[in-house]
C-alpha positions in Angstrom: -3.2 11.0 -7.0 -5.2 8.4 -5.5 -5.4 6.8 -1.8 -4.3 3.9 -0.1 -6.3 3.1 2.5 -5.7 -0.1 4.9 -7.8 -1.1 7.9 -7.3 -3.8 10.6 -8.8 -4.7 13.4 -7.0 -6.7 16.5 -9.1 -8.3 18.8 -7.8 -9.8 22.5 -10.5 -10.6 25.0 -12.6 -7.8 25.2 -10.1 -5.3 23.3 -10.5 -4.2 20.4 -7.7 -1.9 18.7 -8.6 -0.7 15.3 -6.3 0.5 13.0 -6.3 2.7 9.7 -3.6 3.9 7.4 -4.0 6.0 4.2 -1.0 6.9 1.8 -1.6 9.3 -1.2 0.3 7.8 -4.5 0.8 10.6 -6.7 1.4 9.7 -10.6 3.6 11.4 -13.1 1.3 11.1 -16.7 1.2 7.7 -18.4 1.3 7.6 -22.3 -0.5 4.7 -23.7 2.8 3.7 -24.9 3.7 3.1 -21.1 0.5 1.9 -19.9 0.9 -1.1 -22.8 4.6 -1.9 -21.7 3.0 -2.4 -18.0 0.5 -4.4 -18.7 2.5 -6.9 -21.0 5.1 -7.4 -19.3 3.9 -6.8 -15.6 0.5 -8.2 -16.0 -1.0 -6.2 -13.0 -4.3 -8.0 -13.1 -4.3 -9.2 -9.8 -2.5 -6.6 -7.8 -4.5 -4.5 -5.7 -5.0 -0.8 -7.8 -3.6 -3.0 -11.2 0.2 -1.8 -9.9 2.9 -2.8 -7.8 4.4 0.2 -6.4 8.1 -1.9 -6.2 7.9 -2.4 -10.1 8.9 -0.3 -13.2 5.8 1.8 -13.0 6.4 2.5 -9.2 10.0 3.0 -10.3 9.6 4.9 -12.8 6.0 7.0 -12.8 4.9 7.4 -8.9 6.7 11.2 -7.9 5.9 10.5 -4.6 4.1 9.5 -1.3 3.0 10.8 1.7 2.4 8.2 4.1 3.6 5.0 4.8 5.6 2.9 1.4 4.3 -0.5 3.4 0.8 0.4 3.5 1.2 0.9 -0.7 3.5 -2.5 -1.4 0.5 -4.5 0.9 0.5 -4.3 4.8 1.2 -1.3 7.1 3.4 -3.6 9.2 4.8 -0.5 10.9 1.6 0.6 12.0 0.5 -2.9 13.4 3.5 -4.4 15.0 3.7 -1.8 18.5 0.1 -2.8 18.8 1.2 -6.1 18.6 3.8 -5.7 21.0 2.0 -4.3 23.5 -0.6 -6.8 23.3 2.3 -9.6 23.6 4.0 -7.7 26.7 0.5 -7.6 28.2 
């Protein structure tokens, strides 16, 4: 298991709304055999954690989440958008 954790802050005037989300990934075990395949034909070099948790390892090897999936593929969009919102309706 390891944790996702995204912060972001939203500034407007003198507001300030900060924002954080963690997601636990947990992992089903890896054989080298699998961690080879992944890294030849993904090439997760420049993904954030070396995986994408929409590809074949995510697919196949994550068990499960708690938290939010969005926060794991890249941005917790769920979290930020009623802040967003609300700033907009403002």
């Amino acid at each position: 298991m390891h944790t996702v954790v995204s912060g972001v802050c939203i500034s407007q005037g003198t507001r300030q709304y900060d924002i954080t989300v963690s997601t636990k990934v947990y992992f089903d075990v890896l054989q080298e055999t699998e961690i080879h395949y992944y890294l030849d034909k993904y090439q997760p070099y420049d993904k954030a954690g070396a995986y994408a948790i929409q590809e074949w390892i995510g697919i196949n090897k994550i068990t499960r989440i708690e938290g939010d999936y969005y926060n794991v593929v890249g941005f917790p969009m769920s979290k930020i958008f009623p802040v967003l919102s609300a700033l907009l309706e403002q």
